[in-house]
C-alpha positions as CSV (number, residue, x, y, z in Angstrom):
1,X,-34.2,41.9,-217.8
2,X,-31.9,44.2,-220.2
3,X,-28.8,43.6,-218.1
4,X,-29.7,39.5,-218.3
5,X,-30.2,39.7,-222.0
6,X,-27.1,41.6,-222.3
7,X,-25.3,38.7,-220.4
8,X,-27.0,36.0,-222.4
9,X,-25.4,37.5,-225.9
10,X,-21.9,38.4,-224.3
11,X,-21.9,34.2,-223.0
12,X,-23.0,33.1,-226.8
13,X,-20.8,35.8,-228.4
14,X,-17.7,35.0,-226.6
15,X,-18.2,31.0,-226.9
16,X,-19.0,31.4,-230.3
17,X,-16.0,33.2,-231.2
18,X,-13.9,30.8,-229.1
19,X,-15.0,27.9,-231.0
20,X,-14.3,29.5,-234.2
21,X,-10.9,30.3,-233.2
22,X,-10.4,26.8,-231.6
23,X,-11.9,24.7,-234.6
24,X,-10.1,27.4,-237.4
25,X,-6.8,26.8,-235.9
26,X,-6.1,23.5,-235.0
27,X,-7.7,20.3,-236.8
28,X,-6.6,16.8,-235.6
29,X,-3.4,18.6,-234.0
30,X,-2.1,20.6,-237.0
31,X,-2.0,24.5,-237.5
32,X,-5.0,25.1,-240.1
33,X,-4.4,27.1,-243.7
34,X,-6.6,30.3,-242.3
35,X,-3.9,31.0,-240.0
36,X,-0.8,30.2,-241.9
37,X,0.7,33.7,-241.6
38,X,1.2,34.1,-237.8
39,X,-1.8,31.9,-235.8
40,X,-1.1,33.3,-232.5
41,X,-1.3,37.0,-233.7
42,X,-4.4,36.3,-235.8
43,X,-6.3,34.9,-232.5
44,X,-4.4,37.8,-230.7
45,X,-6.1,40.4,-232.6
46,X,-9.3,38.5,-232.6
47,X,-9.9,38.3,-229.1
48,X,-8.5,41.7,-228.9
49,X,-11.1,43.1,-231.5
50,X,-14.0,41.0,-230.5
51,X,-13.9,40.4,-226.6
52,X,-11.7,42.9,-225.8
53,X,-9.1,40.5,-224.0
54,X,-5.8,41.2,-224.6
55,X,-4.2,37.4,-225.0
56,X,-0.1,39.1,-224.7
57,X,-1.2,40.9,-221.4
58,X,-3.2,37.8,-219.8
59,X,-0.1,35.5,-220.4
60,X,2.5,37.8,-219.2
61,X,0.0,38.5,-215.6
62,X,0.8,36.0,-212.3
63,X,-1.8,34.1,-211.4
64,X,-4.1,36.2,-208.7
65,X,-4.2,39.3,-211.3
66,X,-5.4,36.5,-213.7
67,X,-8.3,35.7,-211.9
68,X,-8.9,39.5,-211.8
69,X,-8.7,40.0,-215.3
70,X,-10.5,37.1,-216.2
71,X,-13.5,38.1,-213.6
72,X,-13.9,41.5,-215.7
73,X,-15.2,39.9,-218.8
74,X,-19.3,39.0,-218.4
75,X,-19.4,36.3,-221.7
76,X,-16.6,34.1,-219.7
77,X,-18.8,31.8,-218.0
78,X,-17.6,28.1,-217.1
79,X,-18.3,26.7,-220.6
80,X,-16.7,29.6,-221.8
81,X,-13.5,29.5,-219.7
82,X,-12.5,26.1,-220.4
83,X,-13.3,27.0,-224.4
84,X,-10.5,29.3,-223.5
85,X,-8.6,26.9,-221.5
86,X,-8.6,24.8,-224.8
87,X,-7.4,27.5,-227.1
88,X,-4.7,28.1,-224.8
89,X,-3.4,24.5,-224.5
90,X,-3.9,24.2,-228.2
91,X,-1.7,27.0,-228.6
92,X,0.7,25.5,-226.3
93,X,0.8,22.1,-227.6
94,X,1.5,23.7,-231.3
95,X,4.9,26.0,-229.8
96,X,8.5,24.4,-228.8
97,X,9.3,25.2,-225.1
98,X,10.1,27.4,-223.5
99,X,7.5,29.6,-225.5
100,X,4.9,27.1,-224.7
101,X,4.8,26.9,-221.1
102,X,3.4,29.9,-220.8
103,X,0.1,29.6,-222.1
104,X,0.1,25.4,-221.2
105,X,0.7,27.2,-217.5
106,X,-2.5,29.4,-218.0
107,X,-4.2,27.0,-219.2
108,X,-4.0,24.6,-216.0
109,X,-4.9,27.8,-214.5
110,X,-8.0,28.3,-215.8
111,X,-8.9,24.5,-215.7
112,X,-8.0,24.8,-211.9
113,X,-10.4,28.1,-211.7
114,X,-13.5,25.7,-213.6
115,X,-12.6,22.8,-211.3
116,X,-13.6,25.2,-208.4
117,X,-16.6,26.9,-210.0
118,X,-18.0,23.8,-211.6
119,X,-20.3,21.1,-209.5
120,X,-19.4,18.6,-212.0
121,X,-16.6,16.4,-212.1
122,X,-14.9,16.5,-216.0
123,X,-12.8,13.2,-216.0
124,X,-12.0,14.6,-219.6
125,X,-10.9,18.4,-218.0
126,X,-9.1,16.2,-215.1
127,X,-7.4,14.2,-218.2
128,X,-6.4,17.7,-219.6
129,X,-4.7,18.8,-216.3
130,X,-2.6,15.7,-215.9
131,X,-1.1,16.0,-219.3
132,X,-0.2,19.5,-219.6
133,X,1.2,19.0,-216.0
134,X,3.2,16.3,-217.6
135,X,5.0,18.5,-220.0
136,X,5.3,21.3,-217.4
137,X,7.0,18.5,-215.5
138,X,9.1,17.2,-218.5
139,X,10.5,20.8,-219.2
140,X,11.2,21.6,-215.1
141,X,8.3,24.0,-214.9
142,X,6.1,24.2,-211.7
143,X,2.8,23.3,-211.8
C-alpha cells in the first residue's frame, strides 16, 4: 500500500509540474513573461530540480536509451508522457531549426511510445504526429 501511495503522488507530482511548465511557458503560441530570461534553461532546471530528469541529457540520448531513461522515472505514466511530449513540441515549435528538431524528434518519440502503451486511439495525439513529422520533413530530418 506505501509503495502504491508513493506512486499515486510521484503520477500527480510529475503531471502537475508539467502542466505548470507547459501552461507558464507558452500561451496561444507565444513565450510567456515568467520565462523571458532563457525558457528552455528555466524548465531545464525545473525538471532537473523537481523530477530529477535531466532535459540536456534526454535530448542528446538515441532513441532505445530513451526509452530506458524515460522507464526509470515512476510519476511518467501515459497522461504524463504525452504532458511531456507537449512541452517538448512546444519547445520545438518556439526554436529556428536546426535547434528545434531535436526536441520536435523526441517528442514523436514519446507520442510513438504512448501510441503503443495506450488502448485508446488520440485522433488529437495522431494530429500531433503528422504535423511535427511535417516540419521534420520540411527541414530533411528523418522521422
Amino acid at each position: 500500500m506505501e509503495k502504491r501511495d508513493y506512486l499515486i503522488r510521484e503520477i500527480e507530482k510529475i503531471g502537475l509540474m508539467l502542466n505548470m511548465l507547459i501552461n507558464g511557458f507558452r500561451k496561444e503560441g507565444e513565450v510567456q513573461q515568467a520565462f523571458v530570461e532563457n525558457p528552455f534553461e528555466d524548465i531545464h532546471k525545473t525538471l532537473l530540480s523537481e523530477a530529477g530528469f535531466d532535459m540536456p541529457l534526454f535530448i542528446s540520448m538515441d532513441n532505445k536509451a530513451c526509452g530506458e531513461y524515460l522507464s526509470r522515472f515512476a510519476g511518467l505514466n501515459g497522461i504524463n508522457l504525452e504532458l511531456l511530449a507537449d512541452l517538448l513540441k512546444g519547445m520545438g515549435e518556439t526554436l529556428s531549426p536546426p535547434a528545434n528538431l531535436h526536441y520536435l524528434q523526441k517528442s514523436v518519440l514519446i507520442y510513438e511510445m504512448c501510441i503503443r502503451n495506450d488502448k485508446t486511439f488520440s485522433i488529437e495525439r495522431d494530429i500531433k504526429i503528422n504535423q511535427i513529422k511535417e516540419v521534420l520533413k520540411n527541414n530533411n530530418q528523418p522521422d
